[in-house]
N, C-alpha and C positions, 0 to 999 in steps of 0.2 A: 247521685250519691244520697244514700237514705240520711235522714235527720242527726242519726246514731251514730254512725260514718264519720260523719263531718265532724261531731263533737270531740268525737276519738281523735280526729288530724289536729283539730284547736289542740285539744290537749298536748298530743306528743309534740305538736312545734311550741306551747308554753315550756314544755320541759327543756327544749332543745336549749333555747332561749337564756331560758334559768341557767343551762347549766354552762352554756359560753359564758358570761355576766358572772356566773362563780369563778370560773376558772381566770378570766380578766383579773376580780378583785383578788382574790388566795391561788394565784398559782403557784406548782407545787406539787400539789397535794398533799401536803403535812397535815394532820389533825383531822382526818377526812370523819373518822368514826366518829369523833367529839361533836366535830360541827352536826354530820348527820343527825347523833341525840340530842345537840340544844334544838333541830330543827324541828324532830318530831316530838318535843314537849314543847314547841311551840304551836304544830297542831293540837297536839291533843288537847292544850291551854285553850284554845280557840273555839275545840267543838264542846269542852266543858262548859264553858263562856256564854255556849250557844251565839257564838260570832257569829255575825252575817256572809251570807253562802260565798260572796265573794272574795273574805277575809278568810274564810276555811279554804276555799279553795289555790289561795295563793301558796299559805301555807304547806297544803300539801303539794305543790306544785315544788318548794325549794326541798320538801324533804325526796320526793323523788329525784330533784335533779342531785343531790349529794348519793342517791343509791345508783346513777349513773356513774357520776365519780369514780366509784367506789369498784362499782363492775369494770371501767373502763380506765380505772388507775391504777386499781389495789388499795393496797392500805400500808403505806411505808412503815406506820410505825410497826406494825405487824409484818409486815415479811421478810424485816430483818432477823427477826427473834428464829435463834437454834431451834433445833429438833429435839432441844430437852426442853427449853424454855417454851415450847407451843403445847406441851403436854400437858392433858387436862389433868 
């Protein structure tokens, strides 16, 4: 397995990880969109910050596991809303 490979597998089981650990503490899924943007203005807080690589990278670790969520729950408060209520 190249150097590359491996990093890519760390990553997706950090994801994996994150996102059982979320689902433990908020299951549900209510507020999935909410959480996701405090999570990514929590990145983005960080790389402003110029936080250390491992502080950025945690961060972006929980805002992917909330875009799991999300692919893999929906978004309740949004899929209830009518078909006049979702129109832009």
């Amino acid at each position: 397995m190249t150097k590359t490979k491996f990093a890519e597998v760390v990553t997706l089981q950090a994801i994996s990880a994150e996102t059982m650990r979320a689902r433990l503490k908020f299951p549900g899924g209510k507020h999935l969109l909410a959480a996701a943007t405090e999570e990514l203005g929590e990145l983005a807080k960080a790389l402003l910050q110029k936080k250390p690589k491992d502080e950025i990278e945690k961060e972006a670790i929980q805002v992917a596991a909330m875009m799991v969520r999300i692919i893999e729950e929906g978004c309740p408060e949004y899929d209830s809303l009518t078909a006049e209520e979702s129109k832009p």
